[in-house]
N, C-alpha and C positions, 0 to 999 in steps of 0.2 A: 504494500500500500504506500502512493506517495505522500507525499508532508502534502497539505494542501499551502502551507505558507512559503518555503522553501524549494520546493517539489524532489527535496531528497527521497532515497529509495528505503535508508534505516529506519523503519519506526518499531516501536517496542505495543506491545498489546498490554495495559496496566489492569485491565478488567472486563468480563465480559457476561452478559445478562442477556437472560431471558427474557424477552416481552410479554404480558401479560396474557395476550393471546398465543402465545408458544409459536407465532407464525415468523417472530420476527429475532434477531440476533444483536443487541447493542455493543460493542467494543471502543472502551474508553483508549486512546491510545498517545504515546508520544514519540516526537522524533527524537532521535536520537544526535542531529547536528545541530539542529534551533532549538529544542529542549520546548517547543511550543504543542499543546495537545488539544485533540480535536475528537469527536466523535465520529462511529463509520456507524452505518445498519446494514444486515445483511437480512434478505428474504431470499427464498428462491424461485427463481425467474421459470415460469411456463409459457412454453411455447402457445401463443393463442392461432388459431388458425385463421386464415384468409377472412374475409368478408366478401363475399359476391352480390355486389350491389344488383337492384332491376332492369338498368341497363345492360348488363353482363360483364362490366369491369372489375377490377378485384383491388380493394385496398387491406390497409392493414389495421386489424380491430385495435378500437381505440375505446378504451374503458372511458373516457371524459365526454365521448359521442354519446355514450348511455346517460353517465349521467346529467349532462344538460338535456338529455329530452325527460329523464323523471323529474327534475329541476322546471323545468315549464309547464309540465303538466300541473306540478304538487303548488304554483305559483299561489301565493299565500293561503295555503292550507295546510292545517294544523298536524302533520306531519314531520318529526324528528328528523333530522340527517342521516340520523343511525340507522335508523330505520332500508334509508334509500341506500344508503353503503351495506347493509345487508341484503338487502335485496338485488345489488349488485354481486355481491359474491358468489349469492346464491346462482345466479345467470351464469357467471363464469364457470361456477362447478358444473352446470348441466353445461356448456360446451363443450367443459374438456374432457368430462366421460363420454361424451360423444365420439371420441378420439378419431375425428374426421380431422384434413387440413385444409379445408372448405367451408365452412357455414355460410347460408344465404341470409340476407341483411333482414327477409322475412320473418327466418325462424326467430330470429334477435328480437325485432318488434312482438313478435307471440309473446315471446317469454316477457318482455316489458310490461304487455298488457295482461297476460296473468300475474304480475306481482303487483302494479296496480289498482287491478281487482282487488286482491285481499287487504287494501293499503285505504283505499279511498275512492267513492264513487265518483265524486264529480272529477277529480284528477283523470280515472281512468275514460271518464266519458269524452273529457278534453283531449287524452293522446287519441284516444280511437278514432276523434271525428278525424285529425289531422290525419292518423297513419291509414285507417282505411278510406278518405277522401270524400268526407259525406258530401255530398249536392244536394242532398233534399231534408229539408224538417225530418219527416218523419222518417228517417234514420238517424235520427240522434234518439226521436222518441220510441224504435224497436231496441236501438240498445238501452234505453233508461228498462225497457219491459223484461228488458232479457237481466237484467240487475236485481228486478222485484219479484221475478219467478221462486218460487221458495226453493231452497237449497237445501239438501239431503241431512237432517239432524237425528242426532240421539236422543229415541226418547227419554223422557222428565221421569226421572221416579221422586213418585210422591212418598215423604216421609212419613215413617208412622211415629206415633207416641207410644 
């Protein structure tokens, strides 16, 4: 590792830590010529595969592309960060068990709007009109119905005395 003030190649490792989520590696460290010390992090880097936009072009996935579209959907709605940084993870783990080196920009948008869905209605209604391109009223009002359809629950037991 270089000094980042120096850019000598000697640095010593004075300490090194776990991050809370065990995802990440901290190492306190100094050089050894300027005597000056700095912090490194280590995670480890997965490969994400392609993006194949609708046109048929191919860029390269960019985790900041997701979240400024949950970012403008969740536009002041009460909705934690954590939240959307989890539900981003969540998207990349269903990528990379896919262990394709392709994904289409479509399935991306799926997955956005089923996290969404469990997130926030009116958010999810706002990505949907944009990402499936409503023209008409009453496709924003089939997705509000498809939102109030009741959902598959457990039933209630009722407590006894």
């Amino acid at each position: 590792m270089k000094c980042p003030f120096c850019k000598s190649g000697d640095t010593a490792v004075l300490d090194t830590r776990l991050s809370d989520d065990g995802e990440t590696v901290r190492r306190r460290r100094e050089c050894e010529d300027c005597h000056k010390r700095f912090t490194t992090y280590e995670r480890v880097e997965l490969q994400m595969p392609m993006v194949v936009k609708n046109g048929g072009y191919r860029t390269s996935y960019d985790r900041e592309k997701i979240r400024t579209g949950f970012l403008r959907a969740l536009h002041k709605r009460p909705v934690p960060t954590q939240y959307v940084d989890s539900a981003i993870d969540r998207i990349e783990q269903k990528i990379l068990s896919m262990g394709e080196r392709e994904i289409s920009s479509r399935v991306i948008g799926e997955m956005v709007m089923q996290e969404l869905k469990k997130m926030d209605d009116v958010a999810y209604i706002r990505f949907a009109s944009v990402y499936e391109n409503f023209q008409r009223v009453d496709e924003f009002h089939e997705k509000i119905l498809e939102l109030k359809r009741p959902r598959a629950r457990r039933p209630v037991r009722k407590k006894t005395a």
